[in-house]
N, C-alpha and C positions, 0 to 999 in steps of 0.2 A: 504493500500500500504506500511505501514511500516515494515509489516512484509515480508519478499519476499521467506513463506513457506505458505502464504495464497494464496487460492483456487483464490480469487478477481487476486492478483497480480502473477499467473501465468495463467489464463488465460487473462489478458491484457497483457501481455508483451510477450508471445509465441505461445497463438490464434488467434491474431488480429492484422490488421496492423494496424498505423498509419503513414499519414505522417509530422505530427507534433504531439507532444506532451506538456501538459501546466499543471503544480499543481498549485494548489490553496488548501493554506490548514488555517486553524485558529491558529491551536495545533504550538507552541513555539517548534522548535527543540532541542530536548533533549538533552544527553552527552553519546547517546548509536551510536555506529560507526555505529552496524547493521541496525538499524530504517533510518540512515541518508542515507546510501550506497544503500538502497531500493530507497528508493527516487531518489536520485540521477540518480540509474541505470534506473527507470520507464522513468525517464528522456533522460537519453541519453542513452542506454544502449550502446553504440559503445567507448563511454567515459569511462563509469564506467561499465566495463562489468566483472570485476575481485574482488570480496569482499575481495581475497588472499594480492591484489596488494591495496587495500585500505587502510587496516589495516597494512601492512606493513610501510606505509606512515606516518600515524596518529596515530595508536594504540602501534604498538610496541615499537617504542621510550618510552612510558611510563610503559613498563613490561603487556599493557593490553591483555585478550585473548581474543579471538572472541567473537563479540558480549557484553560485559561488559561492566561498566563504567570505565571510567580511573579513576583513584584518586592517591594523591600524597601518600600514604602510599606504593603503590608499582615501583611509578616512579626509575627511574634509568638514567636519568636526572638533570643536574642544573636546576636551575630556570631560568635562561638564554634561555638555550638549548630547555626548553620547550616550551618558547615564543616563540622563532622561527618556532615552528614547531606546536606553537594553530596560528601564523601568517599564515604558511602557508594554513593550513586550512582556514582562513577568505578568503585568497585571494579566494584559488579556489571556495567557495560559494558565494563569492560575485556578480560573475554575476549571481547566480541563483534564488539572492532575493530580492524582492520589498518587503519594509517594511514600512507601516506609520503607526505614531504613532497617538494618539486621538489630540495630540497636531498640529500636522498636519491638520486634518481634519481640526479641529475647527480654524486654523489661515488661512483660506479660505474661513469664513464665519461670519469674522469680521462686515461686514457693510451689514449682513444681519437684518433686522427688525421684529422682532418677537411679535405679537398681540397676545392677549386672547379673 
């Protein structure tokens, strides 16, 4: 589904309906806009129906081109100006992610007893 010119992810998002949609993934999101804006769009496509309007948001502020990583070698950007605009990105994926960490798990399972 990261890639949104694969065969998988055009026919789930234009053969098929849903009426709800849910990822679950293991893989750490990356620093590629295109992998994430896949995502995203599988997601809500009504939301993120626009990869144009994505990258404008996120990418171009830092000189990036579609699909790339951003890196400060071509930002155009303060270092200010950028926080505000890797803030905004946090916000808007922070309703889309449940994250625990091992340290989690394991602090739920303090006054368990474990035999051999």
């Amino acid at each position: 589904l990261k890639n949104n010119k694969s065969v998988l992810f055009s026919e789930l998002t234009h053969n098929i309906s849903f009426q709800r949609r849910i990822l679950l993934t293991g893989t750490p999101l990356q620093n590629n806009l295109n992998e994430l804006w896949s995502l995203l769009n599988f997601c809500l496509p009504s939301v993120f129906s626009s990869f144009d309007t994505f990258e404008q948001w996120f990418a171009s502020p830092f000189g990036g081109a579609s699909g790339s990583n951003c890196n400060s070698n071509t930002s155009i950007l303060s270092e200010n100006e950028q926080l505000i605009v890797i803030n905004r990105l946090h916000r808007v994926l922070r309703p889309f992610i449940l994250r625990r960490t091992k340290q989690d798990i394991q602090s739920g399972s303090q006054n368990s007893l474990q035999s051999l």
